[in-house]
C-alpha positions in Angstrom: 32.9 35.5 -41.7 30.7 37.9 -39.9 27.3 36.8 -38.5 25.1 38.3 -40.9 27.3 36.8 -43.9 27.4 33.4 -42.4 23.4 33.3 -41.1 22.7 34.8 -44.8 25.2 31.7 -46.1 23.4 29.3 -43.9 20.2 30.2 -45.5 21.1 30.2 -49.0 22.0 26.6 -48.1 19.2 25.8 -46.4 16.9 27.0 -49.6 19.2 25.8 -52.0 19.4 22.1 -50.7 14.9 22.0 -50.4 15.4 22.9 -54.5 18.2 20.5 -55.4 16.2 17.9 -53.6 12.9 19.0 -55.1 14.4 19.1 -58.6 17.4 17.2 -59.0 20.7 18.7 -59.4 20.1 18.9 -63.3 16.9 21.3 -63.0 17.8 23.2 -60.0 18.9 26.7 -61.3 20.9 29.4 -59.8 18.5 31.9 -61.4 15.5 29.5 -58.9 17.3 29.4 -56.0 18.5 33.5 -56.3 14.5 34.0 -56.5 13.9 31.7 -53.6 16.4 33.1 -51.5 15.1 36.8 -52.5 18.3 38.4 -53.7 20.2 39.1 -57.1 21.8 36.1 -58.3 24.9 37.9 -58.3 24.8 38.2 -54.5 24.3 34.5 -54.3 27.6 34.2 -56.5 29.7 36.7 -54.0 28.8 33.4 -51.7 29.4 30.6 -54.1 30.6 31.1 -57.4 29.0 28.4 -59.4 26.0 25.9 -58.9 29.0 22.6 -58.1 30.3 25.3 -55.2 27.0 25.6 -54.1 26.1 21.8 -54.1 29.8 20.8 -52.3 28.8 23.2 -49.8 25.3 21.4 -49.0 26.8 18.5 -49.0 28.7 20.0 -46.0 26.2 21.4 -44.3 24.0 18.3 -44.0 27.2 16.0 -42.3 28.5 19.9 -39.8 26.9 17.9 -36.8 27.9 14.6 -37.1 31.4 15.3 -37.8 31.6 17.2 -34.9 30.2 14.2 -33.2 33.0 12.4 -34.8 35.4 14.6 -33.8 34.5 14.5 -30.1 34.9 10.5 -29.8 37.0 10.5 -27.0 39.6 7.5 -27.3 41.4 8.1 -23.9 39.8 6.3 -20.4 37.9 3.6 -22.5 37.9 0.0 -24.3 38.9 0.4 -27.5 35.9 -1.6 -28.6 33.8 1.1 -26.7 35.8 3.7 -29.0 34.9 2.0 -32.1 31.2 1.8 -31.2 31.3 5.3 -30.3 32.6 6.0 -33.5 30.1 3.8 -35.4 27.1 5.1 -33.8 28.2 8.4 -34.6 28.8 7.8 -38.1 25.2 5.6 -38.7 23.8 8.8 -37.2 24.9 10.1 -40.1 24.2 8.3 -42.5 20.9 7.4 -41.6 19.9 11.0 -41.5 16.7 12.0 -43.7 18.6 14.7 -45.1 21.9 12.4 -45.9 20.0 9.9 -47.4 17.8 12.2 -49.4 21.1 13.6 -50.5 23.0 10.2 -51.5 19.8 9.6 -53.6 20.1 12.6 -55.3 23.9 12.1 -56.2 23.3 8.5 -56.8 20.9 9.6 -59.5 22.6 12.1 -61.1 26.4 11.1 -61.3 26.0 9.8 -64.3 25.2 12.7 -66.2 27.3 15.2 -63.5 30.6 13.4 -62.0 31.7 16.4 -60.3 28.8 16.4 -58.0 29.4 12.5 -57.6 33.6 13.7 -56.8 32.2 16.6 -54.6 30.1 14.1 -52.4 32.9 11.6 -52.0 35.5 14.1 -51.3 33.3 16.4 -48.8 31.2 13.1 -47.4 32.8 10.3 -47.8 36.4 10.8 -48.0 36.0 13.2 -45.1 34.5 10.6 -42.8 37.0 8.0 -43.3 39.8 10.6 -42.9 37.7 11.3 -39.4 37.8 7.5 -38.7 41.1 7.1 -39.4 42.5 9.9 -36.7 40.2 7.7 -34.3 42.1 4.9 -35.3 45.5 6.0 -35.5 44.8 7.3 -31.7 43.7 3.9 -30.5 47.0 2.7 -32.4 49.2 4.9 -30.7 47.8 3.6 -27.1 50.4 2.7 -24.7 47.6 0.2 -23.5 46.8 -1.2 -27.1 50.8 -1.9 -28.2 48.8 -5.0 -30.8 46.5 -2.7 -32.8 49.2 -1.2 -34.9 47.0 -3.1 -37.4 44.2 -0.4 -37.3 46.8 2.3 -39.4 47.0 0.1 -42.0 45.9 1.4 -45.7 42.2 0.8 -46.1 41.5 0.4 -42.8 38.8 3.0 -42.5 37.3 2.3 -45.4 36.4 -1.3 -44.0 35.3 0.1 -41.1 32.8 2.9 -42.6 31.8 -0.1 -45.5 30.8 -2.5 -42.6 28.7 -0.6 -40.8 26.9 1.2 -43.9 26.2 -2.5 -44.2 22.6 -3.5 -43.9 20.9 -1.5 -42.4 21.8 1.7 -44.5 21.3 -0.2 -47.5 17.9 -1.0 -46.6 17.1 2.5 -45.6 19.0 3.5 -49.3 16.3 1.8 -50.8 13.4 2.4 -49.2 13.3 -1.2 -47.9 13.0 0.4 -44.0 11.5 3.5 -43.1 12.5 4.0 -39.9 15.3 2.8 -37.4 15.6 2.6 -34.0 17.8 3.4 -31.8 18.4 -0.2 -30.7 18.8 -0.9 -34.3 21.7 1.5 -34.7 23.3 0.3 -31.5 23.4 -3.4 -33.1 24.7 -2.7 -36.3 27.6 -0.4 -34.6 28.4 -3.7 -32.3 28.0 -5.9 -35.3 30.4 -3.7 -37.4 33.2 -3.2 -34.5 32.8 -7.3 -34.0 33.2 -8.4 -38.0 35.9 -5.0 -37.9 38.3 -6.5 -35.1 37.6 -10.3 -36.2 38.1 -9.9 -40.0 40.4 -7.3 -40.8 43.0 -8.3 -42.6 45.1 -5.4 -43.6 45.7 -5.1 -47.6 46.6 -1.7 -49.3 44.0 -0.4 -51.1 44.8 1.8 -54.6 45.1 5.8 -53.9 42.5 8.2 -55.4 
């Protein structure tokens, strides 16, 4: 894409995710966001060619930096418990974003009423981080100095990981219970999570979606 298309992209997104947050997904308009962005709406549909294309890709845009963060976890030259913390921290990052959990409000809200933008968010946030989790994983696995965690490819095994360390801490920020974390707070729940991960796992196959 060249670099006046994609800053122009990155700004549609930028506008477009202020109004689906200010408005809901329901009231939020292409027509609203064309005028906010200052163009034709039919040159914000060159970009993305309906209002779900245009949520799935803010939904995108608000996890780019954390995936990459994800992504860079390296698993060679360290304990894998070290790994896994890496890998939780970077994934609490986040989740505990503003803009995340502003977001997973938003689709928690209106699923209901739109399940594609509930779909979208589990397929471009969700399902995307476990699929990230599960690489880390499968490289700790395939360690020639970890020959006993063959358990960590097991089905399901990424979703336990990402469930326990959403645990507590993102719930409470979910909910408005805490306003603010630290980052030793962070740090404990990613050492909590890898503990209950490595003592608890069990292994079970989980259905297909």
């Amino acid at each position: 894409m060249p670099v006046g298309a994609s800053a122009r992209r990155t700004a549609i997104l930028t506008i477009a995710g202020r109004i689906f947050l200010r408005h809901g997904y329901a009231d939020a308009s292409m027509d609203g966001i064309a005028a906010e962005v200052g163009g034709s709406k039919s040159t914000l549909y060159r970009y993305f060619p309906s209002k779900a294309a245009l949520f799935a890709a803010y939904v995108e845009e608000v996890g780019t930096l954390t995936w990459a963060a994800l992504a860079a976890v390296t698993v060679e030259g360290k304990e894998p418990e070290a790994v896994l913390e890496d890998t939780a921290r970077a994934y609490l990052d986040l989740i505990l974003s503003p803009s995340a959990l502003a977001v997973t409000r938003l689709v928690m809200a209106e699923t209901g009423r739109f399940p594609e933008i509930g779909r979208s968010f589990y397929e471009r946030g969700i399902r995307r981080s476990e699929r990230q989790i599960a690489a880390i994983l499968q490289c700790l696995a395939e360690r020639s100095d970890a020959p006993d965690w063959d358990f960590l490819t097991l089905p399901g095994a990424a979703a336990y990981f990402r469930a326990l360390c959403e645990a507590g801490l993102h719930e409470g920020c979910l909910w408005g219970v805490y306003e603010s974390v630290s980052r030793e707070d962070v740090v404990g729940v990613a050492r909590q999570a890898v503990a209950c991960f490595l003592r608890g796992w069990p292994g079970q196959v989980w259905p297909s979606v």
